[in-house]
N, C-alpha and C positions, 0 to 999 in steps of 0.2 A: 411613177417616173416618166418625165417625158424625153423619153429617151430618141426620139427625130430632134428635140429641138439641142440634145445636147451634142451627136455626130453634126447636125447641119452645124451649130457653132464651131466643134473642130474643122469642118470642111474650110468654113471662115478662117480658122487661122494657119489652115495651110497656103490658104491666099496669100494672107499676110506674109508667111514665109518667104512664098516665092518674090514676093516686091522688095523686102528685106534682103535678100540676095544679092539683089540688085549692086548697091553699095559695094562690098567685096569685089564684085564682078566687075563694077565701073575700075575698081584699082587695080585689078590684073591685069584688066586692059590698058591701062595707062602706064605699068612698070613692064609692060609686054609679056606678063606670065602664063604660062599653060596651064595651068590650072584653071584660068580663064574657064574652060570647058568642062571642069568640075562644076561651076557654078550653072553652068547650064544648062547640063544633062538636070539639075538638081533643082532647078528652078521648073524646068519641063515635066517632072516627075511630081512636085511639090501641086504647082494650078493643076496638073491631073487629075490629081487625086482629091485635091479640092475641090474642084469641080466636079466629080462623081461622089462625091460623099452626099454635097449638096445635092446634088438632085437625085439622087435615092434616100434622103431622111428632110425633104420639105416637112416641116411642120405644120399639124393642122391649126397647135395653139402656140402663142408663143412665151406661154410663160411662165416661168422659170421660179422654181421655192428653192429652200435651201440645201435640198439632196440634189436638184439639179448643179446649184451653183458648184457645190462639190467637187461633183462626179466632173463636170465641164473643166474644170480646173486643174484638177491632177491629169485626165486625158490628154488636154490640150498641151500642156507640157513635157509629157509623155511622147507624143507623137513628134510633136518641132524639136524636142532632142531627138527621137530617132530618125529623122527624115534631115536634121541641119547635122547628122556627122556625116551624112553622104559625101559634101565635097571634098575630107580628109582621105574618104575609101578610095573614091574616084581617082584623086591625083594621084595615089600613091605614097602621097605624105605621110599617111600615119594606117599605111597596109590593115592594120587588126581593125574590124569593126567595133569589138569591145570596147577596146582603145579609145576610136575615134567618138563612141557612144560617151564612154567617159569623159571625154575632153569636154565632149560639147555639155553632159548634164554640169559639168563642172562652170562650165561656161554663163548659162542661162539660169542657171541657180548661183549665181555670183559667189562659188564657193573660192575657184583659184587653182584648184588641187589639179596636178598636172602627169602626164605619164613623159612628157617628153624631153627629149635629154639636149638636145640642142638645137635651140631656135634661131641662132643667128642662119642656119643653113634653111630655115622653111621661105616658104615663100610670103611675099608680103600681103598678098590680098587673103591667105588662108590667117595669117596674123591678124590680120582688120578683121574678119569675119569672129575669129575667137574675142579679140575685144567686145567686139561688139554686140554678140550675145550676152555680155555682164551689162551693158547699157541699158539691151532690151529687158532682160531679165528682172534688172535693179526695179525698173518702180512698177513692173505686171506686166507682161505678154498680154494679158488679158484686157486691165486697163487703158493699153495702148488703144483695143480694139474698141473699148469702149467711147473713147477719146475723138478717133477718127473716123467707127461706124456709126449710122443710125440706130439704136437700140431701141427697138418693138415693144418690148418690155419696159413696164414698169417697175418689175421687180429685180433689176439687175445690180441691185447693190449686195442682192444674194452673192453673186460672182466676184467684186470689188471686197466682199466681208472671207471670202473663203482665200485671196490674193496676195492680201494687204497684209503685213507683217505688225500685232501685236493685241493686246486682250480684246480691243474696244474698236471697233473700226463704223465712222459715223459719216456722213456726207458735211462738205464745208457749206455747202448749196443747197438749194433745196431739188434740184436735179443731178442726177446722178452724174449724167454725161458730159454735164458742167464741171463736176468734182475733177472727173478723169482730167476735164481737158486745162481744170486751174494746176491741176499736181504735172501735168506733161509740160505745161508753157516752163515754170519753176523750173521743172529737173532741166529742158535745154537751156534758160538763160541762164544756169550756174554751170552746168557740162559747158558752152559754149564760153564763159566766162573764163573757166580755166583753161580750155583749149587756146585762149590770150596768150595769157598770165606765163605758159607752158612756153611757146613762140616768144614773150618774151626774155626768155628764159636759153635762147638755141636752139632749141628744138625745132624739127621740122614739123611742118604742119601732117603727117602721116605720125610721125612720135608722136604729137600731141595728141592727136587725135585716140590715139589706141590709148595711150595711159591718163586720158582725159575721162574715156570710155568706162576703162576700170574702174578711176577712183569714183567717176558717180553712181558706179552699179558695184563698189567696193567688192568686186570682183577681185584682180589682182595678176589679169595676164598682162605680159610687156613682153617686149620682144627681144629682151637678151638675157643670157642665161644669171648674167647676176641680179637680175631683177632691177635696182633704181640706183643701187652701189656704184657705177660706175657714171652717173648725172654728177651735175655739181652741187653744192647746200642750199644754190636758190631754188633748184626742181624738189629738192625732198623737201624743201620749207613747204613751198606753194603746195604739194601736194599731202602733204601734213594737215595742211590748215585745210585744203578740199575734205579729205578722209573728215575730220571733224564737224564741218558742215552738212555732208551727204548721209553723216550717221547721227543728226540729229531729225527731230520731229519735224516733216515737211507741212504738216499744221502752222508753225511760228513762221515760217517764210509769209503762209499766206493771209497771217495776220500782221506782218510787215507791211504787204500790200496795201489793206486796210486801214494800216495807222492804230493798231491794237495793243500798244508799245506795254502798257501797263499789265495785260494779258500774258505777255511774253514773259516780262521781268519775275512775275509771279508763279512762273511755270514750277514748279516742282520738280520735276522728269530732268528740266534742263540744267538746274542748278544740281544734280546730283549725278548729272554726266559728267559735268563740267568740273563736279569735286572728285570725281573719281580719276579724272586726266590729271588733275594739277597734284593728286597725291601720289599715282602710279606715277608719272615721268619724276615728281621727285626723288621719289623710296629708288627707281630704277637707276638716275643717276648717279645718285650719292654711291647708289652698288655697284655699278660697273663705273665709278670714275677711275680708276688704276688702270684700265685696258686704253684707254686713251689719253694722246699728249696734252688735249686741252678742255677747257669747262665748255666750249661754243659743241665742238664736234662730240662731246659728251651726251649733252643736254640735247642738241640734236639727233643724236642716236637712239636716243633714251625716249626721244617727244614722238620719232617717225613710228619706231616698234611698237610704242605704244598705242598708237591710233591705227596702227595698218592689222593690229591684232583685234582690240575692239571695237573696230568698222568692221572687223573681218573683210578687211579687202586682201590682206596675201602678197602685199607689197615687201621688198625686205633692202636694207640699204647696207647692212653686214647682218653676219651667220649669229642670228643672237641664240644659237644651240650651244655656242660657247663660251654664253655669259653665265655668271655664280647660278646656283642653285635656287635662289632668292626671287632672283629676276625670272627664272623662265617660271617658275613656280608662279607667283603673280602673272605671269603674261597665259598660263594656263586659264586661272581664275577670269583673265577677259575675255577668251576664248569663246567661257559659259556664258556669263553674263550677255556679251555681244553690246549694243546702239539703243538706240532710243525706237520705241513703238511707233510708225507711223514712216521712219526712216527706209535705207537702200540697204540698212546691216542687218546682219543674221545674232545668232545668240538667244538667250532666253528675252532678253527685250529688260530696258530699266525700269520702265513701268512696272513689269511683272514682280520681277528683285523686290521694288521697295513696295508692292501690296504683298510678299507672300512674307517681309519681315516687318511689316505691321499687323498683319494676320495672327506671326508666332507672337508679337508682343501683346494683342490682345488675348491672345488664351493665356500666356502668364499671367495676365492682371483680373483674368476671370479665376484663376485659380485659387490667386488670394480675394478677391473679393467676387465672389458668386453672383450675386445679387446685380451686380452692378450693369449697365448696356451701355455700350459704344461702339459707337463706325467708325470704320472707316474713310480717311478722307483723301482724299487724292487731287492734285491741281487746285485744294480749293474747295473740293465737293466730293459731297458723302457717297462712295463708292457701295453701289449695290452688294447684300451677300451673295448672289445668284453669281455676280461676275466674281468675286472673291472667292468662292470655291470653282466658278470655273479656272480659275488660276491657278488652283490646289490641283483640280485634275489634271491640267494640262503640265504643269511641272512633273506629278507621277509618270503621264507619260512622256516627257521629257527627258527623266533619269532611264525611268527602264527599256526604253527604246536603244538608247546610248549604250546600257550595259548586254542586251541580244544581242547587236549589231558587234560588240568587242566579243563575244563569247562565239561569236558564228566564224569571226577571224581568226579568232585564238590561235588558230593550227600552223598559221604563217612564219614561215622561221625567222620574228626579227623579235625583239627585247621587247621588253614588257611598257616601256616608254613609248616607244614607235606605234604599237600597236594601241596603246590607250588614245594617244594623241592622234594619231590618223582618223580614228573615231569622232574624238570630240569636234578634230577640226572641219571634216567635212560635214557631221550632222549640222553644225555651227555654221556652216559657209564660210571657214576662214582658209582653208588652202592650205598651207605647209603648218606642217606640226612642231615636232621637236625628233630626236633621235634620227633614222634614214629616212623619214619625211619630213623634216628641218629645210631652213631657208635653202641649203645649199644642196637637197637630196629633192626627191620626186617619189610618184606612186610606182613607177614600170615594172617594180620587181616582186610588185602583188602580181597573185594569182586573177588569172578569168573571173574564177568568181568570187574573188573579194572585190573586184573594178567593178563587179555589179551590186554586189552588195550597200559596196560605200557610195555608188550613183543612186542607190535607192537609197540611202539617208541622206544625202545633200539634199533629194528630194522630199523627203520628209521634214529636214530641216527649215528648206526654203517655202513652204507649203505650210508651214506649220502643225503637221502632223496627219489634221483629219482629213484632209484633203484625201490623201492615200489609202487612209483608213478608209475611207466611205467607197473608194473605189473597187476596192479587194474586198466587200462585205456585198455578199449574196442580196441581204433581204433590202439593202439599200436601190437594188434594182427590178424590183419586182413592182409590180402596176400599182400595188396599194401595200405604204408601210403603216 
């Protein structure tokens, strides 16, 4: 383990932090808020500490395998959530540090999930900050760094492989630093696209901007308590149709680029997100059309829930806790699934879904015919068995992490709904559940340590699992594994 180069890269992004601040801090200043000084006790603290980390772990080498990329990876996360809830402690906004710990992993893992009860009274630049950790969050804190540092290494796709949300994670380039900086150009010309689209729309350029922020990091904070309900149907359209965009594969954009059109069309992944929208907002429709006067504000209702659950961005345009049993059942089921491999969304990833039921349908067909051999194919091409059982593994632990995390809550006094659902929704990154974590409820009335518990499976969730895992395991830091 090269354990200098992996504190000197945290030191790096507590740099990065503090520049990140910045932003926030430019808005307080400009709506004359005192929090102002939140941001800057916390900016001062943040290059502090970056700046001694660094120069107590210079590294002799710098380069980095796969237990490094790891370990670098959940740390680094680890620490910019603990060190970005500072300016909630500071103002006084959000008193509890657990709390504010919460918000922020909520935040940076673009899960959405919230402990606080009324946002129209926060302040505006603590609001831009909480956006804006789903921005950062959405395509890698990491990647960013990759994007806009020099990286030493040539092994840093270790880091971008341990980051990047789904089975198979490959360079578009043939440098790495290049990949970061084609997937960062993308993610701001469609953020910056809809921050438009949003202004055309009424919105002020501060709205736009904060729920601009979410839907590309399908996070899901906004700044009033009913979330997007109280916008008109061209904001929930425009940002229906982002959520759909930002939870597809950021690969097709940059084969747009290219002119790769035939690439695109053949994509697999995307024709089976795209079947799974057009059949959910249907089946949703048709079940809740008696709660509303007409088929537009229906089908709208029907199109927004649906994308803001499998984006798992956390957006909510009405209380769909108090739609038929049918509907929330299905918006459960998207919960799991989640976006597309390569995407801003959380979930198990669609990629994964349709290799682990082509997986079950090849041992059916092996059972009636033994003898016989077939791959699988994916996008086109014969998917490795090596990645195919690691799919198998990763879904194990996928469900059993989900079922600890509900068994270690179990003790919380709320219904067997709330508690299943708080689960899935934060390991998933989607943010409100169903039952008193529903659109219209919050986390606050969890315990201490269930705030930490569900902050460490958003973490798990946004991380992909091993991330965590490598970090909390002894032999993974020992000099020679």
């Amino acid at each position: 383990m090269n354990r200098k180069m992996v504190f000197y890269t945290c030191g790096q992004m507590l740099l990065l932090e503090a520049v990140l601040l910045f932003l926030p801090l430019i808005s307080s200043f400009m709506f004359g808020e005192s929090c102002a000084w939140a941001f800057m006790i916390t900016i001062g603290i943040s290059a502090a500490l970056g700046v001694v980390v660094m120069a107590l772990s210079k590294p002799d080498t710098t380069v980095i395998y796969s237990r490094e990329g790891f370990v670098i990876t959940a740390l680094s996360w680890l620490i910019l959530s603990a060190v970005g809830a500072l300016p909630f402690v500071i103002s006084g906004e959000i008193p509890s540090y657990v709390d504010a710990f919460f918000e922020t992993v909520s935040g940076f893992t673009t899960t959405g999930a919230s402990i606080l009860t009324d946002l129209e009274s926060m302040s505006r630049g603590l609001l831009l900050w909480r956006s804006f950790t789903h921005w950062v969050g959405g395509m890698g804190i990491l990647v960013l760094v990759m994007a806009v540092l020099p990286m030493t290494t040539d092994r840093s796709i270790h880091i971008m492989r341990a980051e990047m949300p789904g089975p198979v994670v490959g360079k578009l380039v043939p440098r790495v630093r290049q990949t970061a900086k084609i997937l960062y150009i993308i993610y701001i010309i469609l953020t910056v696209s809809e921050i438009i689209m949003l202004l055309a729309g009424g919105m002020s350029l501060f709205e736009a901007a904060v729920h601009a922020f979410g839907t590309a990091g399908t996070g899901g904070f906004g700044i009033k308590s009913d979330s997007i309900a109280s916008y008109s149907p061209y904001i929930q359209w425009v940002m229906t149709a982002f959520m759909i965009i930002f939870a597809a594969n950021f690969n097709l954009y940059y084969l747009i680029l290219i002119k790769r059109f035939k690439s695109i069309l053949s994509s697999e992944e995307l024709w089976v997100y795209l079947g799974i929208i057009v059949f959910s907002v249907t089946a949703v429709s048709l079940n809740i059309h008696a709660l509303y006067p007409t088929v537009g504000e229906t089908v709208r209702h029907a199109a927004f829930q649906v994308m803001t659950v499998m984006s798992t961005s956390g957006f909510a345009t009405t209380d769909f806790n108090l739609w038929p049993q049918f509907s929330k059942s299905l918006l459960f089921i998207l919960m799991l699934i989640g976006g597309c491999a390569g995407s801003t969304a959380g979930g198990l990833k669609i990629s994964r879904a349709v290799m682990l039921f082509k997986s079950g349908r090849r041992e059916l067909k092996k059972m009636l015919h033994p003898r016989s051999v077939s791959s699988i194919r994916l996008e086109g091409k014969s998917v490795e068995d090596s990645t195919v059982s690691s799919v198998g593994v990763y879904f194990a632990f996928f469900a059993a992490l989900q079922l600890m995390f509900f068994l270690l809550i179990s003790f919380e006094p709320f219904d067997f709904e709330t508690k299943v659902t708080s689960v899935v929704a934060c390991f998933n990154n989607v943010g409100p559940g169903l039952g008193a974590v529903g659109p219209a409820g919050n986390y606050a009335a969890y315990t201490d340590f269930s705030k930490i518990l569900l902050s460490i499976a958003m973490l798990f969730g946004r991380l992909e699992i091993y991330p965590i895992i490598f970090l909390l395991s002894p032999s993974v830091w020992k000099k020679k594994v």
